[in-house]
C-alpha positions as CSV (number, residue, x, y, z in Angstrom):
1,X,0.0,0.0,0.0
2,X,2.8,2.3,1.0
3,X,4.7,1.5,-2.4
4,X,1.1,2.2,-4.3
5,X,0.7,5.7,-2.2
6,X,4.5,6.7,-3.1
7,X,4.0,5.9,-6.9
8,X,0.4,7.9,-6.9
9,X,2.5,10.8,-5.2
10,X,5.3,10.4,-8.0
11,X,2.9,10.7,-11.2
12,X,1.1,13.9,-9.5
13,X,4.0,15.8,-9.1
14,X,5.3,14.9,-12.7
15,X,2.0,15.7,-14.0
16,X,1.4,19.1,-12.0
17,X,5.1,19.9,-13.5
18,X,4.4,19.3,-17.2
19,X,1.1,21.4,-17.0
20,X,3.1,24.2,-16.4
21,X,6.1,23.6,-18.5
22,X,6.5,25.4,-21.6
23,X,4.6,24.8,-24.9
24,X,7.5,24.2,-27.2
25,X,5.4,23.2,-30.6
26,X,4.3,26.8,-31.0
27,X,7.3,28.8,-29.4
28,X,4.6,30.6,-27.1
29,X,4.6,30.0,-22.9
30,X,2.0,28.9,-20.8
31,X,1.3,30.1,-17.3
32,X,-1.2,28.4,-14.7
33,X,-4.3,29.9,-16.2
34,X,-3.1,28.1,-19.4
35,X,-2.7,31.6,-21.3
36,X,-0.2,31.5,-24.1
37,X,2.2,34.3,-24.3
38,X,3.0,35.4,-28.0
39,X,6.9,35.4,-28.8
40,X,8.4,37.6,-31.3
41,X,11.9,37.1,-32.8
42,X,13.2,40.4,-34.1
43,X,16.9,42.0,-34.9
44,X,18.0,45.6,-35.7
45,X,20.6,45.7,-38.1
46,X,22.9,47.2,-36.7
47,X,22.9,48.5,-32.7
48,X,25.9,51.1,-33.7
49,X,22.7,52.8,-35.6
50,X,22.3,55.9,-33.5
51,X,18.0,55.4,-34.4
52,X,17.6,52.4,-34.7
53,X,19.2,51.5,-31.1
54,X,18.2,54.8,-29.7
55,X,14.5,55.0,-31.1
56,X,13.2,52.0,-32.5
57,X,14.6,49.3,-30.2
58,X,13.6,50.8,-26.7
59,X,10.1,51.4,-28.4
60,X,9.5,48.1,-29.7
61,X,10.5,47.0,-26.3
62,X,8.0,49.3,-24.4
63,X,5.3,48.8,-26.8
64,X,5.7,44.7,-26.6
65,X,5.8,44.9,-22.9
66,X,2.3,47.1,-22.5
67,X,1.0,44.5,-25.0
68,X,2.0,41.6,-23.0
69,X,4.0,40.3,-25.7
70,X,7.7,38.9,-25.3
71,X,9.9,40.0,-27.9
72,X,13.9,38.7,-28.1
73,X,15.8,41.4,-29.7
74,X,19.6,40.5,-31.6
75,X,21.9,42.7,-33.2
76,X,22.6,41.6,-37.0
77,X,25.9,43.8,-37.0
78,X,25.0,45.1,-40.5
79,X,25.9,41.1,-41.8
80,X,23.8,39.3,-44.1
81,X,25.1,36.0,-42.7
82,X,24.3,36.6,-39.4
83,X,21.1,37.8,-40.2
84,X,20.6,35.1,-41.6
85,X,21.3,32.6,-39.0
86,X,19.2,34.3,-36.5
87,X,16.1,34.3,-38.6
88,X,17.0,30.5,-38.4
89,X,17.6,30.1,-34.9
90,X,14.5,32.3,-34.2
91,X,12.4,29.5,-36.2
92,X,14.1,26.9,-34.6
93,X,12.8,28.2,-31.2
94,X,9.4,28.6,-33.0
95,X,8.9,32.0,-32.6
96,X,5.2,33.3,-33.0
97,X,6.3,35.9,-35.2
98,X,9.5,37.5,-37.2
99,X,9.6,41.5,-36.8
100,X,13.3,41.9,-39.4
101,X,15.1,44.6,-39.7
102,X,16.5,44.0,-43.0
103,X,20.4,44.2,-43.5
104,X,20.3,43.9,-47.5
105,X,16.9,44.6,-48.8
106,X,18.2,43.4,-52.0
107,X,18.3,40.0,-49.6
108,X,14.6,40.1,-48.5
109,X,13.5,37.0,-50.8
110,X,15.9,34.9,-48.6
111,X,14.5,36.0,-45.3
112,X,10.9,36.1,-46.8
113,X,11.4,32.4,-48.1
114,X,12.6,31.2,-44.6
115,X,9.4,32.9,-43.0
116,X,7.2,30.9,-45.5
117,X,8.5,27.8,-45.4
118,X,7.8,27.9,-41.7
119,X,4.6,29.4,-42.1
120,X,5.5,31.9,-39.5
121,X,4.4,35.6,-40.1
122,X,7.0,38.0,-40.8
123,X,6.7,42.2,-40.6
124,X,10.1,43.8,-42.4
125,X,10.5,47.1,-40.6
126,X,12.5,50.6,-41.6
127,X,14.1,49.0,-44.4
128,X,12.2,48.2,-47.5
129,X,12.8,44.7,-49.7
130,X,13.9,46.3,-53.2
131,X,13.7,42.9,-55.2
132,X,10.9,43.1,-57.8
133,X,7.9,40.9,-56.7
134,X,9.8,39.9,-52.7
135,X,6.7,41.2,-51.1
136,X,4.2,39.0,-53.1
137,X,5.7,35.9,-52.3
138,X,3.9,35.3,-49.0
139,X,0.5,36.4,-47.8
140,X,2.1,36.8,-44.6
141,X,4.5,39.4,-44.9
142,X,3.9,43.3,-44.1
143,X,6.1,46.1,-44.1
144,X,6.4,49.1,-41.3
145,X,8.1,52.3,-42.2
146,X,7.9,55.5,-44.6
147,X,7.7,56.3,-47.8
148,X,11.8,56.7,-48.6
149,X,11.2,59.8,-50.7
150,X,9.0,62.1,-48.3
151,X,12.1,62.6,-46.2
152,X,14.1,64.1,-48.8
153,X,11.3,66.1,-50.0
154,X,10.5,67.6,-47.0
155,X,14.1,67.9,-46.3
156,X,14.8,69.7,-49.4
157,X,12.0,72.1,-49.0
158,X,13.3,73.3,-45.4
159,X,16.4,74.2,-47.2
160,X,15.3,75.7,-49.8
161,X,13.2,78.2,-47.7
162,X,15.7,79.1,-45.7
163,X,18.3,79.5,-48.8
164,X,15.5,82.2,-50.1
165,X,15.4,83.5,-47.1
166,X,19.1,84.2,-45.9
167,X,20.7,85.5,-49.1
168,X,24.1,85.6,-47.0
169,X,24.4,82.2,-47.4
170,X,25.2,82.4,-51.0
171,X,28.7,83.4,-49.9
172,X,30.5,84.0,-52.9
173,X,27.3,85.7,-54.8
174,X,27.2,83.6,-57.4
175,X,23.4,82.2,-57.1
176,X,24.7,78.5,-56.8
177,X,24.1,76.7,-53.5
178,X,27.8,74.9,-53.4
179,X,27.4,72.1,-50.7
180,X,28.6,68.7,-49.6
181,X,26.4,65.5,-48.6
182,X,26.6,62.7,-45.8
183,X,24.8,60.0,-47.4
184,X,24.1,56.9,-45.7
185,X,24.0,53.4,-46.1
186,X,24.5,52.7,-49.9
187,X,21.5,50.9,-51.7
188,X,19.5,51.7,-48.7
189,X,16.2,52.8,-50.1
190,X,15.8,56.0,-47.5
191,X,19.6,56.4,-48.2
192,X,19.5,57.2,-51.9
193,X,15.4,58.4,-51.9
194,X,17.1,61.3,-49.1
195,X,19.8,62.2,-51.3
196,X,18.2,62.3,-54.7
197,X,15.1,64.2,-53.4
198,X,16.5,66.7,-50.8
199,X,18.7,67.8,-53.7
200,X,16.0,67.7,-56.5
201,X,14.2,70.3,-54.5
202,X,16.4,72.7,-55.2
203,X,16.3,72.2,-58.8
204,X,12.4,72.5,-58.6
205,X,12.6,75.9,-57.4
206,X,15.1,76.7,-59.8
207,X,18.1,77.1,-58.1
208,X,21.4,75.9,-59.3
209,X,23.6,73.7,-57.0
210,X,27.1,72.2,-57.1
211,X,28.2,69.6,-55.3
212,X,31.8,69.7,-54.2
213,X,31.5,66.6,-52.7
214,X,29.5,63.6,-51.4
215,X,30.3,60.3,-49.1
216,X,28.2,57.5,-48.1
217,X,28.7,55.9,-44.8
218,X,27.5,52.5,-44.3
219,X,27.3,52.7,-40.5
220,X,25.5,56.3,-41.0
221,X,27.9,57.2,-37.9
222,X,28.8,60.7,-36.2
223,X,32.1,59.8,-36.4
224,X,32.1,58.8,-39.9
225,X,30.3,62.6,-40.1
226,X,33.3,63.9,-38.1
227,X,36.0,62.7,-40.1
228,X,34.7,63.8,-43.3
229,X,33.6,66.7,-42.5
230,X,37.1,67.8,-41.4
231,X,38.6,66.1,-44.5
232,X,36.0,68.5,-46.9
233,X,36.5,72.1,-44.4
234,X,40.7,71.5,-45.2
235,X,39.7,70.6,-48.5
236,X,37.2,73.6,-49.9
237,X,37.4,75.5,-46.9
238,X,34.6,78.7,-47.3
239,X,33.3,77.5,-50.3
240,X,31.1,74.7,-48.0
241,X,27.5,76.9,-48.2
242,X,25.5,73.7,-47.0
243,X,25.6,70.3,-45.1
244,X,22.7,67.8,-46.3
245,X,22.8,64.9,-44.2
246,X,20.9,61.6,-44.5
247,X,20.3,61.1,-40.4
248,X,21.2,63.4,-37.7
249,X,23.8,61.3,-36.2
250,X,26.2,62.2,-39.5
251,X,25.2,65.8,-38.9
252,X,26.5,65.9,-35.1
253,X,29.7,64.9,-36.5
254,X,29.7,67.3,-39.2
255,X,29.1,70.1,-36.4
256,X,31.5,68.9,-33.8
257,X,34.4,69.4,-37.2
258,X,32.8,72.6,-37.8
259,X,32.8,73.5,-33.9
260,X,36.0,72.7,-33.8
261,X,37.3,74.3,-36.6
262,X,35.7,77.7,-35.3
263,X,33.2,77.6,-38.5
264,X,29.3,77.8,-38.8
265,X,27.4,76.4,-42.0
266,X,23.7,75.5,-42.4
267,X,23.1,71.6,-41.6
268,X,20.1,70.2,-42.2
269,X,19.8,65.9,-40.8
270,X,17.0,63.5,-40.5
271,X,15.1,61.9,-37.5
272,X,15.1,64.4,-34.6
273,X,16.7,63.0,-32.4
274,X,16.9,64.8,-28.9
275,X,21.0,65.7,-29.9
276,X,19.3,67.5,-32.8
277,X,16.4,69.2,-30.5
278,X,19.2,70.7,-28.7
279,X,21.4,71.4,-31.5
280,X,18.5,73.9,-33.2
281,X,17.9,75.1,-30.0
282,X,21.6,76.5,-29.4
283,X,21.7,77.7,-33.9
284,X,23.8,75.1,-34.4
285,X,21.8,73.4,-37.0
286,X,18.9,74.6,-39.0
287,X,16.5,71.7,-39.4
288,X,15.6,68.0,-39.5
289,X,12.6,65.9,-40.1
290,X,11.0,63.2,-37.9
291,X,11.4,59.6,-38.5
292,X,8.9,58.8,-36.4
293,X,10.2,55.5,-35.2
294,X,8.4,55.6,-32.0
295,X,4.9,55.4,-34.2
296,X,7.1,52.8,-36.6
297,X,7.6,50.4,-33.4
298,X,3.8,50.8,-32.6
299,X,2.7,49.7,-35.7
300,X,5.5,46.8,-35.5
301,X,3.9,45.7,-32.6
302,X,-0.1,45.9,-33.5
303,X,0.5,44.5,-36.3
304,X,1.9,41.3,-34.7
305,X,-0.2,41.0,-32.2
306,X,-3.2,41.0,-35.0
307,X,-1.7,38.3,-37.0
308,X,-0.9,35.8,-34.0
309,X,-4.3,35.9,-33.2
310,X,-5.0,35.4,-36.2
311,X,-6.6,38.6,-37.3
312,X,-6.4,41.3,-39.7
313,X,-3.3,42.9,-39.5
314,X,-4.6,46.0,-38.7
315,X,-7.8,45.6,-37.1
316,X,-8.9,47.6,-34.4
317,X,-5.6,49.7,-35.2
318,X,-5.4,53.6,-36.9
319,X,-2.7,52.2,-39.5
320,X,-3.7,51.4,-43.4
321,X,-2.0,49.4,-45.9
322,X,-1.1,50.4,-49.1
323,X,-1.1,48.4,-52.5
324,X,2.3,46.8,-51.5
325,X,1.0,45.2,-48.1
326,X,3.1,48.6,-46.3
327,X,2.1,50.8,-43.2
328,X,3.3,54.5,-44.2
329,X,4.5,56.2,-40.6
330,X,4.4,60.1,-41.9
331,X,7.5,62.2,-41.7
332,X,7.4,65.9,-40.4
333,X,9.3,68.8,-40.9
334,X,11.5,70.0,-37.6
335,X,12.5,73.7,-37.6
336,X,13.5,76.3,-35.0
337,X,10.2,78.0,-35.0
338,X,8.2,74.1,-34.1
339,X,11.6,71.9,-32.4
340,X,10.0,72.4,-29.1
341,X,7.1,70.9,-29.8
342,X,9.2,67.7,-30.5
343,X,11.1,67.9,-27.3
């Protein structure tokens, strides 16, 4: 009887320990109540990226947390490889969802073939698959982010305003803004949309430009923005009338040169960061424009949370999709008469 009582005690506790064990089939956990926690597996490309690790990370992190979602986020290091093999061991742990920050969106059809073959739902996020056709491969991939172009635009609008409006700047008189350009990442679709457009606006208003020089940086870095900007001031010297920058973090190294180089020119960044709040507030650089990466995270998140359950990806949500299965977060225009507000 005593042997029968010890075995009957044996089986309960085994069984009272597998009931709250962990459900391994889906990647998901179980608590007491039986309530399965939904697990994303999500990477930023690179956590030197003064946004993306700054912004977009700590946002996807607060936003996952109010939702009662787990999310594991991993550092690609800007390598396809590595990207790669996370996406991997992500599915391997059977991850409800994929949230990928591409590294090469000329790459996306590998990452969007894993995510299919596993059948596990995957949102690409601030960098946009450029391969014809990547997006229609699966009916469970969405994109979060912008549209590329509006950046530049509204970038190159800011600049021109203020060229119209401070004739001073033309330096040497000759009605030719003469500047130099941080690009980023090259390929990257924000990268070259910023570039081509911010410029282009000047030629819409019908103002003549020459560039003395431009550089892309990979790693979009302040001190890649640092360096070259000193290499270009001992290089043309007064004839710099402008500094375009793709992101804000190549235009705080562009002003610590010219800071410490005793010199002032216009520099105009992207994503308003707080560094650039304070920048504008202390006339050391004229304007930026959002990247609203808080809003980008939120949408990351809602989105996921839809499609684990099984639902519309955006029902009960403010976001819409556009014709390539894409959320558009809006960019906005941050100047020294509005900064505060952004503060």
């Amino acid at each position: 009887m005593k042997k029968l009582l010890s075995v009957m005690l044996v089986l309960t506790m085994v069984l009272a320990i597998v009931g709250c064990s962990s459900d391994k089939g889906s990647g998901t956990t179980t608590d007491q109540q039986g309530t399965k926690e939904i697990v994303i597996g999500a990477n930023i490309y690179n956590f030197g990226d003064n946004f993306m690790n700054g912004v977009v990370s700590p946002a996807l992190k607060e936003y996952a947390d109010a939702a009662g979602v787990k999310i594991n986020i991993v550092d690609s290091e800007n390598q396809q490889n590595k990207l790669n093999d996370q996406v991997d061991i992500f599915i391997g742990q059977g991850v409800d969802i994929l949230a990928i920050n591409l590294v090469d969106p000329a790459s996306a059809s590998t990452i969007i073939q894993k995510a299919k073959e596993a059948n596990i739902p995957l949102i690409l996020f601030n960098k946009e698959a450029t391969e014809e056709g990547a997006m229609a491969m699966y009916d469970k991939v969405w994109y979060v982010g912008t549209a590329s172009a509006d950046a530049g635009i509204i970038q190159g609008d800011m600049m021109v305003a203020d060229w119209k409006a401070n004739a001073k700047w033309d330096k040497n008189g000759d009605g030719k803004v003469q500047y130099v350009l941080l690009k980023g990442e090259p390929g990257h679709p924000d990268a070259e949309a910023r570039t081509e457009y911010s410029v282009k606006a000047f030629d819409d208003a019908g103002i003549p430009v020459e560039e003395l020089a431009m550089q892309p940086d990979p790693n979009w870095s302040t001190d890649g923005g640092n360096d070259k900007m000193a290499t270009w001031l001992a290089s043309f010297g007064d004839r710099i009338e402008l500094v375009i920058c793709n992101n804000d973090g190549m235009a705080f190294g562009a002003i610590n040169a010219m800071k410490e180089q005793g010199v002032s020119i216009p520099v105009y960044g992207v994503d308003a960061l707080e560094q650039a709040l304070n920048h504008i507030a202390d006339g050391e650089m004229n304007g930026t424009v959002l990247n609203d990466g808080k809003n980008q995270a939120k949408a990351v998140i809602d989105l996921s949370l839809n499609v684990a359950n099984g639902k519309d990806p955006i029902e009960g949500t403010s976001w819409t999709l556009d014709d390539v299965k894409a959320v558009r977060v809006p960019y906005v225009a941050v100047t020294p008469d509005n900064f505060a507000d952004f503060k």
